[in-house]
C-alpha positions as CSV (number, residue, x, y, z in Angstrom):
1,X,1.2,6.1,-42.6
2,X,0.5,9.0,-45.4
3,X,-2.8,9.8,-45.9
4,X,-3.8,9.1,-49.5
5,X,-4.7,12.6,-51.3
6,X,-8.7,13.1,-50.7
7,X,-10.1,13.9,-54.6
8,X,-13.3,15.0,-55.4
9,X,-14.7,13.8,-58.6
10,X,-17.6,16.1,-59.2
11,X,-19.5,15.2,-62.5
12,X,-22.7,14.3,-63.1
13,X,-21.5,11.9,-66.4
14,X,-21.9,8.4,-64.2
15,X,-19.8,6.6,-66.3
16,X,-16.9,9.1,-66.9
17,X,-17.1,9.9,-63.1
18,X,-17.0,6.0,-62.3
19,X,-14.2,5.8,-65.0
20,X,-12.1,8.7,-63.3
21,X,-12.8,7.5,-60.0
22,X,-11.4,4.0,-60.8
23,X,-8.4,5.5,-62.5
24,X,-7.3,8.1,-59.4
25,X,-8.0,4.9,-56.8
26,X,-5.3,3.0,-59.0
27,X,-3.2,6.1,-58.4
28,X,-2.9,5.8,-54.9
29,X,-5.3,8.8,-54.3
30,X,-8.5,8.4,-52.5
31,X,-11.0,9.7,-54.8
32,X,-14.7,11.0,-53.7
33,X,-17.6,10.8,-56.1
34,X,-19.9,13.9,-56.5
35,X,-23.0,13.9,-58.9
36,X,-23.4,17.1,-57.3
37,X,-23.0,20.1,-55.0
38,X,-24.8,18.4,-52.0
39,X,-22.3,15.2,-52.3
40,X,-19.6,17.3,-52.3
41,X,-21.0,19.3,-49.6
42,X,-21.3,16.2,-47.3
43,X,-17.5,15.4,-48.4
44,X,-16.4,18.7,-47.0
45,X,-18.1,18.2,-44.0
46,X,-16.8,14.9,-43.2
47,X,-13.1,15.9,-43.9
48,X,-10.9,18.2,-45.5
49,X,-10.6,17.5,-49.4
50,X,-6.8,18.5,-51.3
51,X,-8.5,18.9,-54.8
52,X,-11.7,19.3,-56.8
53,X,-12.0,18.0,-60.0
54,X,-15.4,20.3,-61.1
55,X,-17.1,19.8,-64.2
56,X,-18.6,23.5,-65.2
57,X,-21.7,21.8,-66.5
58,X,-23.7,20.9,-63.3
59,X,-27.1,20.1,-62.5
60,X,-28.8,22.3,-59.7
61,X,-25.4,24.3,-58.6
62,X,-23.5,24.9,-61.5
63,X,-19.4,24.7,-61.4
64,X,-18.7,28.6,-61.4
65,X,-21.1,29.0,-58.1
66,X,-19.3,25.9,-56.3
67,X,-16.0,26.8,-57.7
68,X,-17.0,30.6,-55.8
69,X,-17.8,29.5,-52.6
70,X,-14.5,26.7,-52.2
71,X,-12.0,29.8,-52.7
72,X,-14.3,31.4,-49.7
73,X,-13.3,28.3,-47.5
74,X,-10.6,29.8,-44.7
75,X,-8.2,26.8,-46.2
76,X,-9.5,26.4,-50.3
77,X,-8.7,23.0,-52.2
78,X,-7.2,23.2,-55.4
79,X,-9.6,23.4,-58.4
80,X,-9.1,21.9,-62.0
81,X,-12.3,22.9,-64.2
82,X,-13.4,20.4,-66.2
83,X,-15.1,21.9,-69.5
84,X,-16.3,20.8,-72.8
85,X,-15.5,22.3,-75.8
86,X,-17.3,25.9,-76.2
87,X,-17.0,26.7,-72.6
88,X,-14.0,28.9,-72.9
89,X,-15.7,31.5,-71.7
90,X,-17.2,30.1,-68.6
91,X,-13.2,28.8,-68.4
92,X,-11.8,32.4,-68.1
93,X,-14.4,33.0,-65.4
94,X,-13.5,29.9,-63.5
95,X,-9.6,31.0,-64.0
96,X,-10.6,34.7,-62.7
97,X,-12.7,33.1,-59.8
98,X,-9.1,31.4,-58.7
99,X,-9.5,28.0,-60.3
100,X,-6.0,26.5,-60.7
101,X,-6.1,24.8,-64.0
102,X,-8.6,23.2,-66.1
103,X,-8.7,20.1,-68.6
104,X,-11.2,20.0,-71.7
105,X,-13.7,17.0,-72.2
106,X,-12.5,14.3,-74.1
107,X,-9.7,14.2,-72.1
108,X,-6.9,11.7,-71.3
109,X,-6.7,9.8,-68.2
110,X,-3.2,9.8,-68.1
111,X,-2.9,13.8,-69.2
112,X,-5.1,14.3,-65.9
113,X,-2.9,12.7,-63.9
114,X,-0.4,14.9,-64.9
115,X,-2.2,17.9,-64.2
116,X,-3.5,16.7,-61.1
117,X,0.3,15.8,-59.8
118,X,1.6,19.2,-61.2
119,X,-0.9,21.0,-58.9
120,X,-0.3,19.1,-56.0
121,X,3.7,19.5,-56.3
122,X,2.9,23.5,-56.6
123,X,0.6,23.6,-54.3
124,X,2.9,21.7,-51.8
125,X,5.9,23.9,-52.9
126,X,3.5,27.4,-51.9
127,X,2.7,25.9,-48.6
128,X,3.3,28.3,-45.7
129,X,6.3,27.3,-43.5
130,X,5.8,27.0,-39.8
131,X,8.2,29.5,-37.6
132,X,8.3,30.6,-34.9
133,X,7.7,34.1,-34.5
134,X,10.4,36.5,-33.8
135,X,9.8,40.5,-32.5
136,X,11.2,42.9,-35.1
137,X,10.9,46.4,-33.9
138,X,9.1,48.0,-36.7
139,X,10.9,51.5,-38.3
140,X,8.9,53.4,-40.4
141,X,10.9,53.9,-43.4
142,X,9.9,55.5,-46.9
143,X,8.5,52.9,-50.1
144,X,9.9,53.3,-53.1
145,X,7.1,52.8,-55.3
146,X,6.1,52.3,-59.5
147,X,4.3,54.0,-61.4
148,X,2.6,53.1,-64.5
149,X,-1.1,53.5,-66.6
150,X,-2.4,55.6,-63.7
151,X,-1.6,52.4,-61.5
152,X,0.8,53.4,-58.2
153,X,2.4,50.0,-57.2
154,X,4.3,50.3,-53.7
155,X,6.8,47.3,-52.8
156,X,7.1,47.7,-49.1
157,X,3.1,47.9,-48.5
158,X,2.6,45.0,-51.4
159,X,-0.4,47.7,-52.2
160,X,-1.8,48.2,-55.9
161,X,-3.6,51.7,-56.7
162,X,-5.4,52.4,-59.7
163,X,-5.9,56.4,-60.7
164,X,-8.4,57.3,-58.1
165,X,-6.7,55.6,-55.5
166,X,-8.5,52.7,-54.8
167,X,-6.5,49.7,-53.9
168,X,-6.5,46.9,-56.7
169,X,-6.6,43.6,-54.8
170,X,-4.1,41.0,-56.1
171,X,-2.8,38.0,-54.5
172,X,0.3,37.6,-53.1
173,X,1.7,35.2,-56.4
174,X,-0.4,38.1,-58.7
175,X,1.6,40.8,-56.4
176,X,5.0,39.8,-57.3
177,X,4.9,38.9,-61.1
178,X,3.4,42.5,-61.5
179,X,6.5,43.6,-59.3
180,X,8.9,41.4,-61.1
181,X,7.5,43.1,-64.9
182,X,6.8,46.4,-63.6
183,X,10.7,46.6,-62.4
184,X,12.1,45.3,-65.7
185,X,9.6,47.3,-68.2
186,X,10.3,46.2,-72.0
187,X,12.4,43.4,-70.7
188,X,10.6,39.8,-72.3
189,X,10.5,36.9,-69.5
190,X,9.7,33.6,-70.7
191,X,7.4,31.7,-68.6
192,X,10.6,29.3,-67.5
193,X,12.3,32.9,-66.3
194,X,8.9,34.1,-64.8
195,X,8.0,30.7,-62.7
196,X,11.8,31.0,-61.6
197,X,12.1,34.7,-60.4
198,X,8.4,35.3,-59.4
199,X,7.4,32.2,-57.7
200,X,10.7,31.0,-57.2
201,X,10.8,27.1,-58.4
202,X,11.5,25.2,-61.7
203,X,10.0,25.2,-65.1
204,X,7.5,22.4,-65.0
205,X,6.0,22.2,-68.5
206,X,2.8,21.0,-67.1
207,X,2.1,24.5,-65.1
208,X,0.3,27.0,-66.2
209,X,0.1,29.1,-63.2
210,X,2.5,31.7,-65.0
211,X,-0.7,31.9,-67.8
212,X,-3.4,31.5,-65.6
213,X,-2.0,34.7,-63.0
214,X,-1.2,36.7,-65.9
215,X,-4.6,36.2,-67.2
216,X,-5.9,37.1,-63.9
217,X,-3.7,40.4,-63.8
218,X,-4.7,41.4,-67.8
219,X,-8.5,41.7,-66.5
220,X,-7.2,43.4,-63.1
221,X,-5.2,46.4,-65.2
222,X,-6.5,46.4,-68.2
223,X,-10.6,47.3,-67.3
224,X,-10.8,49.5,-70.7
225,X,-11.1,47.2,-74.3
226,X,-9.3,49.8,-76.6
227,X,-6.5,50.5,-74.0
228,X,-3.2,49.2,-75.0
229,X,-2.2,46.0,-73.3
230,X,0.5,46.4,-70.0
231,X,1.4,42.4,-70.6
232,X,2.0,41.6,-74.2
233,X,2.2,37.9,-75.3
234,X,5.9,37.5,-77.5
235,X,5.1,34.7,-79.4
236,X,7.7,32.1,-79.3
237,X,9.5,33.9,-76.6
238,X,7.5,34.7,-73.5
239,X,5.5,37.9,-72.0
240,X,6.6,42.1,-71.7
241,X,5.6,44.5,-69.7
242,X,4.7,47.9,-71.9
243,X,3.3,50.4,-69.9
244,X,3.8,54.7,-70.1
245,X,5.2,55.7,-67.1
């Protein structure tokens, strides 16, 4: 028998945690619910949880610090911030942190279902493959590499260096959408083409992974406010890649 989804509801609202909690066990999920921190600490410890649903605006712990130490865990759940309006900016944090996607308060049962089933399916599609492993004698052989802004971006080491030759840390999903836009310069990808050739699946018009990683990326590259942007937004059309060689 499948185990049902493990959810953490943390939010210190009672009623809209009793409400969400209610709705997910409907679902088919098995939700948790976390007034705070310590509850969902104790969650943790009892068994692995698939997803946090973490409301920014905590008591004691607040959502960015929690949201922090889950990406630390060797095997993180997925995270969809929940934030009321004016938080934007404790949003982008959350988003640079490595939060998945977030939902703003009020909010519609049935729209967070959505989300929450969209991050499961990509979260399931990522999911490392068990093989077996198999000796490949190792040839060292020269890296083409890219070079753009002062940034040095080398393919065959999956290695990012800014000007002074420090290595910019990037995921491996971060890794190849900059590869993808730094090989096709000027060429505008719209986020169907993007979710396709970087992450390799189907547009889902629910995902906002595209957005989120190219947010991530934006505050990676571009560290100086009056530099010109590398990832330009096309309205209507998608994102390009404009950076002097």
């Amino acid at each position: 028998m499948t185990t049902p989804t493990r959810i953490a509801v943390v939010e210190d609202e009672a009623d809209l945690r009793d409400v969400v909690v209610d709705y997910l066990r409907l679902q088919g999920f098995a939700p948790i619910p976390c007034p705070e921190a310590a509850a969902l600490d104790a969650a943790l410890a009892e068994a692995p949880i698939d997803l946090v649903l973490l409301d920014l605006n905590l008591p004691k712990e607040g959502g960015l610090s929690i949201a922090r130490r889950l990406k630390a865990l060797a095997e993180p759940p997925g995270i969809i911030m929940v934030t009321a309006l004016g938080e934007s900016v404790d949003r982008v944090v959350g988003l640079e942190i490595g939060a998945d996607d977030y939902v703003g308060k009020p909010f519609e049962l049935r729209e967070l279902l959505a989300r929450i089933r969209s991050l499961l399916r990509r979260r399931a599609a990522s999911a490392p493959v068990a093989t077996a492993p198999v000796a490949i004698p190792v040839t060292p052989t020269p890296c083409p590499r890219l070079s753009f802004a002062g940034f040095t971006l080398w393919p065959g080491e999956r290695r990012l260096l800014d000007a002074r030759g420090a290595e910019v840390p990037l995921t491996a999903m971060e890794f190849d959408l900059l590869l993808l836009f730094a090989s096709h310069a000027g060429e505008i990808f719209s986020r169907e083409a993007l979710l396709a050739r970087a992450h390799g699946k189907g547009a889902d018009p629910l995902d906002r992974s595209i957005d989120i990683r190219i947010t991530r990326l934006r505050r990676k590259l571009e560290a100086t406010p009056d530099a010109p942007p590398l990832i330009r937004t096309v309205r209507g059309r998608g994102y390009v890649f404009e950076a002097p060689r």
